[in-house]
N, C-alpha and C positions, 0 to 999 in steps of 0.2 A: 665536341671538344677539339683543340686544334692537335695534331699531332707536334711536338717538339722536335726541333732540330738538334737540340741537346740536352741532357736532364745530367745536374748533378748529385752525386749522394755520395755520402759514406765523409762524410766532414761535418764539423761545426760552421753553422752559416750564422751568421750576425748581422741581422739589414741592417743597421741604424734606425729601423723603423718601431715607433715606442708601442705601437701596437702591437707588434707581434718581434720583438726581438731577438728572439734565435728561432732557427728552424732546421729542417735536415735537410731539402732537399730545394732544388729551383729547375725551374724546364724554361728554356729560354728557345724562342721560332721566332727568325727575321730579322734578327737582332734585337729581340724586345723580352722580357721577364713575361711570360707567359701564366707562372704558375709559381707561389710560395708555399711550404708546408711541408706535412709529412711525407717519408718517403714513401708509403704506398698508394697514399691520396695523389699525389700528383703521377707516379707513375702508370697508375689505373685509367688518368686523365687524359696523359698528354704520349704515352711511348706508343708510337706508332710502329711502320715497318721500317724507316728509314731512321729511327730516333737512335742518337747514339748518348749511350749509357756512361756519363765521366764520375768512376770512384774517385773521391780524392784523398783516398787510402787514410784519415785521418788529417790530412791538414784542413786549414781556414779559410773560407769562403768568407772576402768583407764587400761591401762596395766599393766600387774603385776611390780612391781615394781623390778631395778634392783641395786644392790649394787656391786661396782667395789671394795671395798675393807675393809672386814673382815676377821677373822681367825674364822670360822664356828666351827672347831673342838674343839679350845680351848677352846672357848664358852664354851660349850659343856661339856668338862672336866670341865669347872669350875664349872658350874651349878649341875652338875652330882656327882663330886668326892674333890671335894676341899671345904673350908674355902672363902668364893664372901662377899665383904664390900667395899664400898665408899669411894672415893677421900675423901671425907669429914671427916669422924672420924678424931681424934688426937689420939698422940700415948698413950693414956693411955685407950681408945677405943678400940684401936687396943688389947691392950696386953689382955684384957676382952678379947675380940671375940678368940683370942688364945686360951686363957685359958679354954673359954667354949669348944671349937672346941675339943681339945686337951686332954680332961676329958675323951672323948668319944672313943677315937683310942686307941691303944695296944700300948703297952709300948715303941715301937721301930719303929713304924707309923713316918712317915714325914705327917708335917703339912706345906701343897701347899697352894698358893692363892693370891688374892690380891683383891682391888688395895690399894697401900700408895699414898699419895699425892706428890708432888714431892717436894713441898714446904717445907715437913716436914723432907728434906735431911739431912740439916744440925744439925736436934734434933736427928734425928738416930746414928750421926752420931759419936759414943763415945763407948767405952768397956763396960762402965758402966750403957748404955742403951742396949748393945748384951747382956749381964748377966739379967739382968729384962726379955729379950725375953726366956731364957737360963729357967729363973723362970716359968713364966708363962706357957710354954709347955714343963713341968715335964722333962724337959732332954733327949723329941725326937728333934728330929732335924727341921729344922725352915727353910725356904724360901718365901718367898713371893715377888713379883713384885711390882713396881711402878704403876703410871698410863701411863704412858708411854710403860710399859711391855719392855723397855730396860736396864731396871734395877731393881736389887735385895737389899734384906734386907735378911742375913742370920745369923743364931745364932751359938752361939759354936761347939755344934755338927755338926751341917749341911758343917762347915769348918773347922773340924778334918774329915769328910769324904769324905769330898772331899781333903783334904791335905793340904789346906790354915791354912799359918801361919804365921808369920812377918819374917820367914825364907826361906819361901816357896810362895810366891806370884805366879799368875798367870801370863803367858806370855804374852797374851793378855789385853787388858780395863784396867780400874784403879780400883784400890783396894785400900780405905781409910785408912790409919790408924791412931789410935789414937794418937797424940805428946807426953800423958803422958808415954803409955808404950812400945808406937813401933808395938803394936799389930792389926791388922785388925778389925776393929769397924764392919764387915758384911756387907754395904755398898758395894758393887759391881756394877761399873758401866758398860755396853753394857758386851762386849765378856768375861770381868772377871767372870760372872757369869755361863760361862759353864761349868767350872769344878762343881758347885754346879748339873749343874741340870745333870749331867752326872751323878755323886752319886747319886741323887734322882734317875735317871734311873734302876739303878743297883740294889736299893733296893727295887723299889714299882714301875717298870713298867706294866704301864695298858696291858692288853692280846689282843688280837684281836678284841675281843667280847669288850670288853669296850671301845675300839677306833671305833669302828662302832657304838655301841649305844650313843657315843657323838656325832660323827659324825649328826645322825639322830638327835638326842636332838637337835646339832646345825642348823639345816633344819628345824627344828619343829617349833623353836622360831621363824625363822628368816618367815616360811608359815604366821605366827601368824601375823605379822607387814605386810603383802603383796607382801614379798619378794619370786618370786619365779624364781630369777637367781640373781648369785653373782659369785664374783672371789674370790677366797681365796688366801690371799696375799703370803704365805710363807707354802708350807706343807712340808711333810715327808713323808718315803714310808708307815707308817703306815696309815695315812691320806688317800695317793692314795688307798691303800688299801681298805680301809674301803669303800670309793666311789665307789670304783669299786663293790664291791660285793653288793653295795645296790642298784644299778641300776640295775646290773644281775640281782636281784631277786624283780625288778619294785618297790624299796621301795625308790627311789632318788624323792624327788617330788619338783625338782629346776632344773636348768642347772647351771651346775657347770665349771668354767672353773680354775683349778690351775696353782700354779705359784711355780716351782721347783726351791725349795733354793738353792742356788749358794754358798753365803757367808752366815753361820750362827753367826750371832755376839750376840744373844739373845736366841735362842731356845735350842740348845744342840740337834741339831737332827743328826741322824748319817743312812743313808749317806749323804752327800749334794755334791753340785757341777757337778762335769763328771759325778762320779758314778748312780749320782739319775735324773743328765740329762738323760744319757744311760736307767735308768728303765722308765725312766717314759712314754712313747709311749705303754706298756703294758697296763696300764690304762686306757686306752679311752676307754670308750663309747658310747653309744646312747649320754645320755645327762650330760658324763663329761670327758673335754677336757684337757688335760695338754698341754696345745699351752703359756704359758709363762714360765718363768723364773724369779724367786725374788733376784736382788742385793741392798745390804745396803748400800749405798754408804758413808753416812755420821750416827752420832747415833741421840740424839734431843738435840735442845739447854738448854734448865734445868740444864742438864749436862755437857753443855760445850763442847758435842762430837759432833756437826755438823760445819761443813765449812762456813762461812762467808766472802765476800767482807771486810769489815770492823770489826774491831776486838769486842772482847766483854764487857762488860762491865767491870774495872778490878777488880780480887780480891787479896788475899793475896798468893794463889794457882798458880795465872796463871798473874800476872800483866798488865801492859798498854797495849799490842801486840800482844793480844793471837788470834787468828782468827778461834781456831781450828782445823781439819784437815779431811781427807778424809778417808775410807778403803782401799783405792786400789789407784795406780797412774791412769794416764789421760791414757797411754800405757798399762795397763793389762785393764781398765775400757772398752776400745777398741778394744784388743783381746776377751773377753767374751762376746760382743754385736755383734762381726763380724762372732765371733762362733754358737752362737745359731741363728742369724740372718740365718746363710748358712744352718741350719737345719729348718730352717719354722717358728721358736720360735718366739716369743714376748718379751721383757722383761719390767718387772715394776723395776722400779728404783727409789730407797728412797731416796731423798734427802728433808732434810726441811732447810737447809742452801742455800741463795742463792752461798754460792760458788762450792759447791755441785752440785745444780741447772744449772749454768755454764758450768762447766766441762762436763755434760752429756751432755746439748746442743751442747757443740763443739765439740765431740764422736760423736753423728749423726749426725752433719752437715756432716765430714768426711767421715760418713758409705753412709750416702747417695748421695754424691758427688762420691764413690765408684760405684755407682748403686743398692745398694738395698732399692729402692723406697716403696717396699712392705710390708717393714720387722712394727709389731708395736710395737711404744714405750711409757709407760705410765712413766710421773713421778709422783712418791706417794707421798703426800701430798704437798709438792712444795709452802706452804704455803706465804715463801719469796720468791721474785722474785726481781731483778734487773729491772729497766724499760725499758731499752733497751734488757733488753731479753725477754721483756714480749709476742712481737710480733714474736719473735719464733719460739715458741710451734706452730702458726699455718703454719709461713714456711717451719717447718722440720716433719711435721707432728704428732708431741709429745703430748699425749692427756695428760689433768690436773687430773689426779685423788686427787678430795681434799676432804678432810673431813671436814665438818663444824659442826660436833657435837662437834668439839674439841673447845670448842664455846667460847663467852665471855655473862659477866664474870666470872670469876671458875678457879680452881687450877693452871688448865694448861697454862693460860695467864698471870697469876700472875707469874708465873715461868720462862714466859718469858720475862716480863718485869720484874725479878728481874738483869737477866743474859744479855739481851740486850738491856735497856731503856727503858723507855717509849712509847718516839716517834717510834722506829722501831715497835716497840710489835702492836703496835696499827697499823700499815700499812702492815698488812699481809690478807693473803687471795684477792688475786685481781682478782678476778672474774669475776667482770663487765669488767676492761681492755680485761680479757680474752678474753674474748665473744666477745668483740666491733673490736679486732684484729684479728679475725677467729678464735681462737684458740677453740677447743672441752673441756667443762667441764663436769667430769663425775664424779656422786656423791656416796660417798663412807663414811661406819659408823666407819670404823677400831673399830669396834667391837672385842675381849669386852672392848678394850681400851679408848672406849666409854663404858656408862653405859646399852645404848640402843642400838639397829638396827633399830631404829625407821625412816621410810624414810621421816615420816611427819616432823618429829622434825629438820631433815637435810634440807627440802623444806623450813620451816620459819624460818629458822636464815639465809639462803641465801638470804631470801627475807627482813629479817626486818634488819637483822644483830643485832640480839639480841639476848639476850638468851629466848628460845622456853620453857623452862621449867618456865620463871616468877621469878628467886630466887634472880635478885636482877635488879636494872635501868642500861641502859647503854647500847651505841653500839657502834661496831667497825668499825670505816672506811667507816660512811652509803655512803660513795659514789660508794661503789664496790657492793651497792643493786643489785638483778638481779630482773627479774620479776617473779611470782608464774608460769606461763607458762615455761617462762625458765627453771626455778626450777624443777617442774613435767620433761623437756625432761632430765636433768640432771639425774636425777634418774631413768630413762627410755630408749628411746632411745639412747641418749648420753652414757650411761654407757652398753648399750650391742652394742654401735660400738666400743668402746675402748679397748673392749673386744672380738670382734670379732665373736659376737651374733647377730649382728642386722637383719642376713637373718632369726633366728629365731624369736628371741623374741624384746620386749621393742616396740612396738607400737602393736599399733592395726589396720591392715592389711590382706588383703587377702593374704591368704597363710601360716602367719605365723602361731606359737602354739598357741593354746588359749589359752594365758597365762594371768588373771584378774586381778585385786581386785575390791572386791564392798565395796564402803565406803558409810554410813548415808548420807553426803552431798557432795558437789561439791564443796570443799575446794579451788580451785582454783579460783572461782566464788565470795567467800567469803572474810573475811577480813584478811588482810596479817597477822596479829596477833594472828590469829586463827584456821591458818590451824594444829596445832597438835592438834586441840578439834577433828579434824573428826576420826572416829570409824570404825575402818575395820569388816566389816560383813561376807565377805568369800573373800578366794582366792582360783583360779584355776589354775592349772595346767594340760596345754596337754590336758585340756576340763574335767578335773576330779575337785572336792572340795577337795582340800586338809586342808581348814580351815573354821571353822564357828564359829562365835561369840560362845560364851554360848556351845559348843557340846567340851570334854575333848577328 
């Protein structure tokens, strides 16, 4: 028997694993799960001379926790290099935090950042609130994201340098403009906003060094919540870069697996598509994989840019019929999944319109009635669903990647009950059907378009369907509850088979990486309403601490 490097006991141990689901004790040599079971079975096994004995005095041993879907870098940049504020502010909040922000930079500085609320669309959405923003940050140039991050808020300058002008519109998304004078109110919805951030590129792109030290900032936070593997939904070659040289130089302390943008409708990254398909195989890894690819298929509903069965609510913009529409047809949607499918790839597929939703299900039923049984396919967020396409995702093998930080109640539902009623607003996120139909849910923070990466915060709003932070009464659709167990594999196993991890990570298992968190209590154990009170005390990775409470 091998002796262990480290044997833990005196805690509740919860693999995710449906075989054997709690246990007392794990012995972990080399970085790997050596031994699951009793405490004296494994210590008779594995405690050598050199084996050190960790009580964990009663707290919880989970698997490290795994998140199918944030943007780690952006993170990263934002926390690091930009102007970070709340769905919450109003815009007269907003233009303060500008104004302070904006004191501080050189005279010809772009002032990056976000989030705006989405709700506060329509108060943006005038010449005579771009001239206030115009004010407030001295006459550098201005961009900022939505909470959605598919959409921008730009000021004067920022669209004279990029060439936006009520003469010059972009080809792409929708570009609002004012009725008084014809002029773009800054307002850019999805793909309009590339030529912005393209000028930002040109004048204040981050070096190398700064896209790896986000990178790591984005790894740091996310060690901090217990996350030590995720997929990053949409990168760049600066991104693969930066992963790449930090794992060469043993400083990745996650498994990473990216998703090579295809269509960029919201980032302005250059290259995308073939190009960055083609780089991307140079980036692998020990522990980061470019085995997917990210297509947008639809933008979000707020804005009116995703596909619907059923049309939207009307307004004076889009009238009784509007249903919205797609990026791509059913036919290029199908050459690009049959393309990267014939290379090994994966692809994560954004749709939050159930018509969207659709279409990509009848794209793989195709692909795989073709024979490629293997190929995998995530849809991102997928929040709407038709009922008869519910059961699906588990005939065609299409895993749910959903975010449930996008919670109720709060900005982002109100926005969508402003655009598509009530009643639908309220019957999104079907989880429970998911589950009960075979389908695989796999739990994801879309970070930072969430405020957190908190994987607790995403466990208790699947489980109460409420909101986890307390800020106001109310749930959504309690009947698509799942259970705190569920919950935990969602964020664990679930989301590193989605991902194409599970030989490594997301339970706890012989064989795999010793990948942890130790939390205070056994929040699963405890009351549904409660599991974001537990306290992550360390995370490991690969049998190292990459995180401890209280240690900077």
């Amino acid at each position: 028997m091998t002796d262990a490097d480290i044997v833990f006991v005196g805690g509740v141990v919860r693999t995710a694993d449906r075989a054997r689901p709690l246990a007392e004790a794990v012995a972990v040599a080399d970085g790997r799960i050596v031994a699951v079971g009793d405490t004296d079975d494994v210590l008779a096994a594995h405690h050598g001379a050199g084996t050190v004995v960790r009580d964990l005095g009663g707290a919880a041993l989970y698997p490290g926790f795994v998140d199918v879907h944030n943007h780690h870098a952006i993170a990263g940049i934002t926390d690091l290099y930009e102007l970070s504020f709340g769905a919450a502010l109003g815009l007269e909040e907003i233009l303060q935090r500008v104004r302070a922000h904006a004191a501080g930079l050189p005279a010809d500085a772009w002032v990056t950042g976000g989030s705006w609320a989405s709700t506060l669309m329509d108060e943006l959405n005038s010449s005579a609130v771009r001239r206030r923003l115009d004010e407030a940050s001295g006459g550098r140039p201005v961009v900022l994201s939505d909470d959605s991050h598919h959409n921008r808020w730009a000021n004067s300058r920022a669209l004279e340098l990029a060439g936006i002008s009520g003469a010059t519109l972009p080809a792409e998304g929708v570009t609002l403009l004012d009725p008084e004078d014809g002029e773009p109110t800054g307002v850019l919805l999805e793909a309009a906003g590339i030529p912005v951030a393209h000028a930002q590129a040109r004048e204040g792109a981050l070096t190398a060094d700064q896209h790896r030290r986000a990178s790591a900032r984005g790894v740091e936070l996310l060690n901090g919540f217990g996350v030590t593997a995720f997929q990053d939904a949409a990168v760049s070659a600066e991104i693969l870069a930066a992963l790449q040289g930090l794992d060469d130089d043993g400083e990745l302390d996650a498994w990473v697996v990216s998703s090579l943008t295809i269509n960029d409708e919201i980032f302005g990254f250059d290259p995308v598509g073939q190009p960055l398909v083609e780089l991307g195989e140079r980036f692998r890894t020990t522990h980061h994989r470019p085995d997917f690819v990210k297509i947008f298929l639809d933008g979000v509903p707020p804005a009116r840019t995703a596909l619907f069965l059923d049309p939207y609510v009307p307004d004076e913009a889009h009238g009784a019929h509007f249903h919205g529409a797609t990026t791509m047809t059913g036919d290029e949607l199908y050459t690009w999944l049959r393309a990267v499918a014939e290379r090994g790839l994966g692809a994560k597929v954004h749709c939050t319109g159930d018509g969207s939703a659709r279409l990509l299900l009848d794209t793989v039923e195709r692909l795989r009635g073709e024979g490629f049984t293997d190929a995998r396919f995530q849809i991102a967020h997928g929040q709407f669903l038709a009922s008869e396409d519910i059961p699906r995702l588990a005939q065609l093998g299409v895993a749910a990647d959903i975010s449930p930080f996008i919670w109720f109640p709060g900005v982002i539902p109100q926005a969508l009950a402003d655009t598509l009623g009530d009643d639908r607003a309220e019957h999104s996120q079907p989880n429970r059907a998911i589950i009960d139909t075979g389908g695989l849910v796999a739990g994801g923070s879309d970070w930072p378009v969430s405020e957190s990466p908190n994987p607790l915060e995403g466990m208790q709003g699947l489980v109460t369907r409420a909101d986890p932070l307390r800020r106001a009464p109310g749930t959504l659709w309690l009947d698509q509850a799942i259970t705190a167990e569920e919950a935990l594999e969602a964020f664990t196993v679930n989301a590193a088979r989605a991902m194409g991890l599970d030989a490594e990570t997301g339970s706890i298992a012989v064989g795999k990486s010793a990948d942890f968190v130790v939390l205070d209590r056994d929040v699963i154990a405890g009351a549904a309403d409660e599991i974001i009170d537990g306290r992550v005390l360390e995370t490991w990775f690969a049998g190292r601490v990459v995180y401890r409470a209280g240690v900077d």
